[in-house]
C-alpha positions as CSV (number, residue, x, y, z in Angstrom):
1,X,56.6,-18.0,-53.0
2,X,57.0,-19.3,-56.6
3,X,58.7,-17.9,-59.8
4,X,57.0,-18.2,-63.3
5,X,59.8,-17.0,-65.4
6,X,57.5,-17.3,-68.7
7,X,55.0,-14.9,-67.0
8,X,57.0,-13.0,-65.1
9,X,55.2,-13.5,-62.3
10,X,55.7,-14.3,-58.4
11,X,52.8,-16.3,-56.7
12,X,52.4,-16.3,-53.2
13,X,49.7,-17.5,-50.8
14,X,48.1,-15.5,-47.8
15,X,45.6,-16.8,-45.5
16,X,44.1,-14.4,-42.6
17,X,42.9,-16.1,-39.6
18,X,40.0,-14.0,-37.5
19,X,40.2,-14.7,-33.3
20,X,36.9,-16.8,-33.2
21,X,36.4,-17.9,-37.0
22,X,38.1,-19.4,-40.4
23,X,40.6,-18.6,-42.3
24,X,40.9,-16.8,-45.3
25,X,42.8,-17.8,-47.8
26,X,43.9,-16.9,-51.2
27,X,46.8,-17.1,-53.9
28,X,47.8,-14.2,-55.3
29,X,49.7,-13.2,-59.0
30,X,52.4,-10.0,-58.7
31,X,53.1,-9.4,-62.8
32,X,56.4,-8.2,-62.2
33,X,56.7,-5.8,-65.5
34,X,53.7,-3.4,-63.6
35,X,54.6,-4.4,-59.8
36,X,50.8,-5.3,-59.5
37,X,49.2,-8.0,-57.5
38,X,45.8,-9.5,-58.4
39,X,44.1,-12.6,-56.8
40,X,44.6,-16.1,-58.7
41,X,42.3,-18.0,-56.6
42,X,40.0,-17.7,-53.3
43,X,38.1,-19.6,-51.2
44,X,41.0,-21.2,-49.7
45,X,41.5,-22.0,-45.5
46,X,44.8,-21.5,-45.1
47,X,47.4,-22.0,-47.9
48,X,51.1,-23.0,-46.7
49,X,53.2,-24.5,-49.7
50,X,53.4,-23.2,-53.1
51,X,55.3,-24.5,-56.2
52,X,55.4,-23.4,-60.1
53,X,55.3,-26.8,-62.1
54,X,54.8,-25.8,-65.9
55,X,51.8,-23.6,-66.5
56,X,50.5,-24.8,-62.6
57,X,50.6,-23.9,-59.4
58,X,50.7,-26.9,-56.6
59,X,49.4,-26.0,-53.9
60,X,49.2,-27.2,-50.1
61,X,46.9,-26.1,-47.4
62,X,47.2,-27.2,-43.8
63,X,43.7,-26.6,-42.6
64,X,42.0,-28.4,-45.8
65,X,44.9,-31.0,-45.8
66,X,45.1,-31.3,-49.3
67,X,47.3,-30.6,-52.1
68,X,46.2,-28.7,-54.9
69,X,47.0,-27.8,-58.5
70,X,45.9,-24.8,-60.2
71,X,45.8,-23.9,-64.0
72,X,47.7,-20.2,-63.7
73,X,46.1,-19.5,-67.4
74,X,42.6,-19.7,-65.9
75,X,42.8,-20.2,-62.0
76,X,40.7,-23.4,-62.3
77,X,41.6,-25.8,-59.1
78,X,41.4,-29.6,-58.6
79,X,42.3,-31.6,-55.6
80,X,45.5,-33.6,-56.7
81,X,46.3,-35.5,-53.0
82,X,44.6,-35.2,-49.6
83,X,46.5,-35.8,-46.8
């Protein structure tokens, strides 16, 4: 879980994984002045590390193996590291 103290905002990630298929995985924004959550980004496997760094999001996922970083102004996401 990550803090944006400009936005207000906690991000956190959640991945779902079915018995016999992938994962599905997401970020997802909680404005903390209404107490509602709303999804930042899809489409990932299955997100594990999350850290606020400016106005982005860097972002690990242990299926994908890579390390993220995503633009919280308009979701957009580019592959920083793979691992």
């Amino acid at each position: 879980m990550a803090y944006d103290s400009y936005e207000h905002a906690l991000y956190m990630t959640q991945f779902q994984k079915a018995a016999n298929g992938p994962s599905d995985g997401a970020i997802l924004r909680v404005d903390l002045a209404t107490n509602r959550p709303s999804i930042l980004i899809s489409g990932l496997v299955a997100p594990v590390g999350i850290a606020a760094l400016g106005s982005s999001l860097v972002i690990t996922d242990a299926q994908q193996r890579g390390v993220y970083r995503v633009d919280v102004r308009d979701g957009r996401a580019e592959s920083y590291a793979e691992l």
